[in-house]
matplotlib code that plots the C-alpha trace (Angstrom):
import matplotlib.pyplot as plt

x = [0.0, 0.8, 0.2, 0.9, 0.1, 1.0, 2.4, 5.5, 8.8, 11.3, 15.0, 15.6, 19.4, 20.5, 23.7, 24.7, 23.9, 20.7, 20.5, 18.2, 17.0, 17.4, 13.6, 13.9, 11.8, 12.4, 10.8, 7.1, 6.4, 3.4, 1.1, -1.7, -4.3, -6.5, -7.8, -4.8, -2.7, -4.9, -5.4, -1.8, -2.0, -4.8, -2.5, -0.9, -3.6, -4.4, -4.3, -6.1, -6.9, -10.8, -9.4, -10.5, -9.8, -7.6, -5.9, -7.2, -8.7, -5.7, -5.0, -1.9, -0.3, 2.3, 4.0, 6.3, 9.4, 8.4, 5.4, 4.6, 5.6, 7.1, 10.0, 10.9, 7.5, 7.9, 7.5, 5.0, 2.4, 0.0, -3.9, -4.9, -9.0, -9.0, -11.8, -14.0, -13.6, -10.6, -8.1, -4.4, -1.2, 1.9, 5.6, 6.9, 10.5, 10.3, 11.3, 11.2, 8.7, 6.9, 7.8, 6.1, 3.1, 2.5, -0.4, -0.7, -3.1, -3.3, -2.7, -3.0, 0.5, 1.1, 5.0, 5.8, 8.8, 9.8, 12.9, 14.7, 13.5, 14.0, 17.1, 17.9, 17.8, 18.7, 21.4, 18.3, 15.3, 13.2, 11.2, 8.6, 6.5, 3.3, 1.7, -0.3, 0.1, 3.4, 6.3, 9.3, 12.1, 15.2, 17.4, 18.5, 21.2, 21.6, 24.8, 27.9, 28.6, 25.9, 27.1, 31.0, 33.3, 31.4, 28.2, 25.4, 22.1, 22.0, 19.7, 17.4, 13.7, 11.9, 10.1, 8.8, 8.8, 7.4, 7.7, 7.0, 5.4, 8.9, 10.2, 12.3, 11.0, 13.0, 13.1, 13.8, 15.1, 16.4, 18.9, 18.4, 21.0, 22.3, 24.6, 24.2, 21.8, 19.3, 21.1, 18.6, 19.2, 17.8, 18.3, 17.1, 15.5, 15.7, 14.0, 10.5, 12.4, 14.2, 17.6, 18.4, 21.7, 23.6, 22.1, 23.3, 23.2, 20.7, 21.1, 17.6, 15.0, 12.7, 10.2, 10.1, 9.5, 5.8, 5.0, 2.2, 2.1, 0.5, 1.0, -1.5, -1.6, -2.1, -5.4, -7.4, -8.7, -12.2, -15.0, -16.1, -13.0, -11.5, -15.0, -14.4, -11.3, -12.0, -14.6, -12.8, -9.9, -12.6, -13.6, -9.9]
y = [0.0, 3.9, 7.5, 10.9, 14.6, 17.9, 20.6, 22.7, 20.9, 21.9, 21.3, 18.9, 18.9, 15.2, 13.4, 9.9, 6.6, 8.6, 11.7, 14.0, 14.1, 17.5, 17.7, 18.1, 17.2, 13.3, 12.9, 13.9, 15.1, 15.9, 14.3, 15.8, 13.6, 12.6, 9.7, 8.4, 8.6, 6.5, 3.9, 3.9, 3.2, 0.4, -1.9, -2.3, -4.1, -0.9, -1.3, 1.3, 1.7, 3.4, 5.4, 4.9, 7.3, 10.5, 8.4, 9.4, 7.0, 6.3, 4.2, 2.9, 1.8, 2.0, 3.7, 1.6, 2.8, 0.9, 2.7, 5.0, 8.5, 7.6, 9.6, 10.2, 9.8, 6.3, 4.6, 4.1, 6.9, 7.6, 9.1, 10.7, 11.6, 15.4, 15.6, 17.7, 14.7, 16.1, 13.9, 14.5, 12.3, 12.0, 10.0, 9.6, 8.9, 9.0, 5.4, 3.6, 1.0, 0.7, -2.0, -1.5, 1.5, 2.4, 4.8, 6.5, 5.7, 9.0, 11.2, 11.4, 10.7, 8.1, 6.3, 5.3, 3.0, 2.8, 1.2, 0.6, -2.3, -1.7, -3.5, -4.8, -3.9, -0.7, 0.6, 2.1, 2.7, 6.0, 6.8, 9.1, 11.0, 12.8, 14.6, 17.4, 18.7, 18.3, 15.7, 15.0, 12.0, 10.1, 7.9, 5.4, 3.5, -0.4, -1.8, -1.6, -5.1, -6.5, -7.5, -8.2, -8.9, -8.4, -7.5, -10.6, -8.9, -8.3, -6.0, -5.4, -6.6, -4.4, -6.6, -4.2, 0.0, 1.7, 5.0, 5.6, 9.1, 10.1, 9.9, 6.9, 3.9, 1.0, 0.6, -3.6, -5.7, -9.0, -9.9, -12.8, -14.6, -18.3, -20.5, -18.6, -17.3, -14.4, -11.5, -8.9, -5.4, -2.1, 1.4, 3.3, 7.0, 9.6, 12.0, 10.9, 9.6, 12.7, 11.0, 7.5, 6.0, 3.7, 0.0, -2.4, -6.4, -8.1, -11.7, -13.0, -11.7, -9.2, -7.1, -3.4, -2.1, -0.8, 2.5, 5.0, 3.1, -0.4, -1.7, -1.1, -4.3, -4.5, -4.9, -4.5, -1.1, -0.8, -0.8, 2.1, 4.2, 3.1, 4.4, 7.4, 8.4, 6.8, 9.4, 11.9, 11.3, 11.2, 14.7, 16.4]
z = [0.0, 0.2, 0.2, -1.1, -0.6, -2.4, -0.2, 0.3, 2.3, 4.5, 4.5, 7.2, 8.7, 9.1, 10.3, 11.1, 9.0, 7.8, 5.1, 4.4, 0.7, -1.2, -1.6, -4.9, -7.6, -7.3, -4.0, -3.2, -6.5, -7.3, -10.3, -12.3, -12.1, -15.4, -17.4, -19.3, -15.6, -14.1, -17.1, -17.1, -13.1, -13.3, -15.2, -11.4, -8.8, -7.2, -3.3, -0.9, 2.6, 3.2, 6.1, 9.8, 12.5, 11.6, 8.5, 5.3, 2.3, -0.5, -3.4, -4.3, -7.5, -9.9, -13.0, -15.4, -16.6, -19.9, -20.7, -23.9, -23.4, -19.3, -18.9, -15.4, -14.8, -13.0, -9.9, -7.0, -7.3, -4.2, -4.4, -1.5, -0.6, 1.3, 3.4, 0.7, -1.4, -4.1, -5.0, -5.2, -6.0, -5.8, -6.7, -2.8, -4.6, -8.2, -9.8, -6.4, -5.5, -2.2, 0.2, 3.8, 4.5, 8.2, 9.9, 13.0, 15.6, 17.5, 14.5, 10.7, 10.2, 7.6, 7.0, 3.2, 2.9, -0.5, -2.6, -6.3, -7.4, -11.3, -13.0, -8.9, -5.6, -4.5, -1.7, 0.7, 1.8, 1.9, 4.9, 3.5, 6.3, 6.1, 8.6, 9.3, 5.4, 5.5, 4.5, 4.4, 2.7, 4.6, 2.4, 5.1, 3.8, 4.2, 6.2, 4.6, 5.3, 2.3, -0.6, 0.6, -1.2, -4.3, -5.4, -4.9, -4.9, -1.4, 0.1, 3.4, 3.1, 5.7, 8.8, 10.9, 12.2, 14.9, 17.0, 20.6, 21.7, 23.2, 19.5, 20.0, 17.3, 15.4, 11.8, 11.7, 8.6, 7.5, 4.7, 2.9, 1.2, -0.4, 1.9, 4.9, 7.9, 7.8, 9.2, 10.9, 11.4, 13.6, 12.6, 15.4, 16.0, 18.6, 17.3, 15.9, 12.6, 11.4, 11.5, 12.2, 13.4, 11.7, 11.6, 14.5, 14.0, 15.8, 17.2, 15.8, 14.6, 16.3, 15.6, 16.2, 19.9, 20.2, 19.4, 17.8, 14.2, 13.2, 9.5, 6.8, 5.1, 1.5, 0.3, -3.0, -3.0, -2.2, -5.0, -3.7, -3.4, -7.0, -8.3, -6.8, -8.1, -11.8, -11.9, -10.3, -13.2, -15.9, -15.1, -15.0]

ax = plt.figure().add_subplot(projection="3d")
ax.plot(x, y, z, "-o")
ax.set_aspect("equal")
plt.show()
């Protein structure tokens, strides 16, 4: 699953393991929406969430890099319902796929997780944040011990991420590879995921320690809600 919203971003100042993106116009770029967008859009399974508490209703799916006429158009693109019923969308990190989608129970903040997965795996994540009409990108990197000595496709498959209300949470994955044991990872926050420090090497697998956020779970999107936006699109 996954999200979007169109709004102006701040610079964030990051250090450790963790950067700050540029905020540039790769990451939460914004995406007129029409007819031929979605069309191109529906050949993904579209996934949605029909919102429940403070999270708002969005549909989820994907742009190919193959497509007629794509250019750096590409990637996983993210619909979001406002309350007076417009639609907007939204690249979260133009040409990278989403891999784990995460919503607030006390707020309307909503975690996107996304990563390359065109021609290979990529070297990070992106934490994409949205809250409160506002957002922000972290390129976490994965550990510098993956693919040693050479290159083998190695990459971190994200388990599990939460935040506490002190701004402390986990971000948790696992590393899969031939001939030898999962290796699992933590990257953790201080600061309500702003920066994160570099990842430390678990003993076994674990999940995240409990926090604000629970995981939306892929689903179709609702009948309802993909009507919605189709007609929505058909009248842009």
């Amino acid at each position: 699953m996954r999200v979007f919203l169109a709004m102006a971003l701040a610079s964030f100042a990051l250090g450790g393991a963790a950067q700050a993106e540029d905020l540039a116009d790769d990451c939460m770029r914004p995406v007129p929406i029409d007819a031929a967008l979605l069309r191109d859009v529906k050949e993904y399974n579209l996934t949605g969430f029909a919102g429940a508490g403070q999270t708002p209703a969005f549909i989820a799916g994907g742009l190919s890099p193959m497509r007629e006429n794509a250019g750096d158009l590409y990637g996983a693109v993210l619909f979001l319902r406002a309350a007076d019923g417009r639609w907007s969308a939204v690249l979260p990190k133009q040409g990278e796929g989403e891999v784990g989608v995460y919503r607030a129970t006390n707020s309307d903040a909503l975690v996107f997780v996304t990563m390359i997965q065109t021609e290979g795996p990529g070297p990070s994540w992106t934490v994409v944040t949205l809250r409160g009409g506002a957002g922000k990108c972290v390129s976490v990197p994965f550990p510098d011990d993956l693919n040693k000595p050479t290159y083998n496709l190695e990459f971190l498959e994200l388990t599990d991420f939460d935040i506490g209300a002190n701004g402390r949470g986990e971000l948790i994955g696992v590393s899969r590879a031939e001939g030898r044991a999962d290796w699992w990872y933590a990257y953790r926050t201080r600061n309500g995921g702003l920066t994160w420090e570099r990842p430390q090497r678990l003993r076994r697998q674990r999940a995240a320690r409990g926090g604000l956020y629970e995981q939306v779970v892929d689903a179709p999107a609702p009948a309802a809600l993909a009507a919605e936006l189709e007609a929505y699109a058909a009248g842009r």
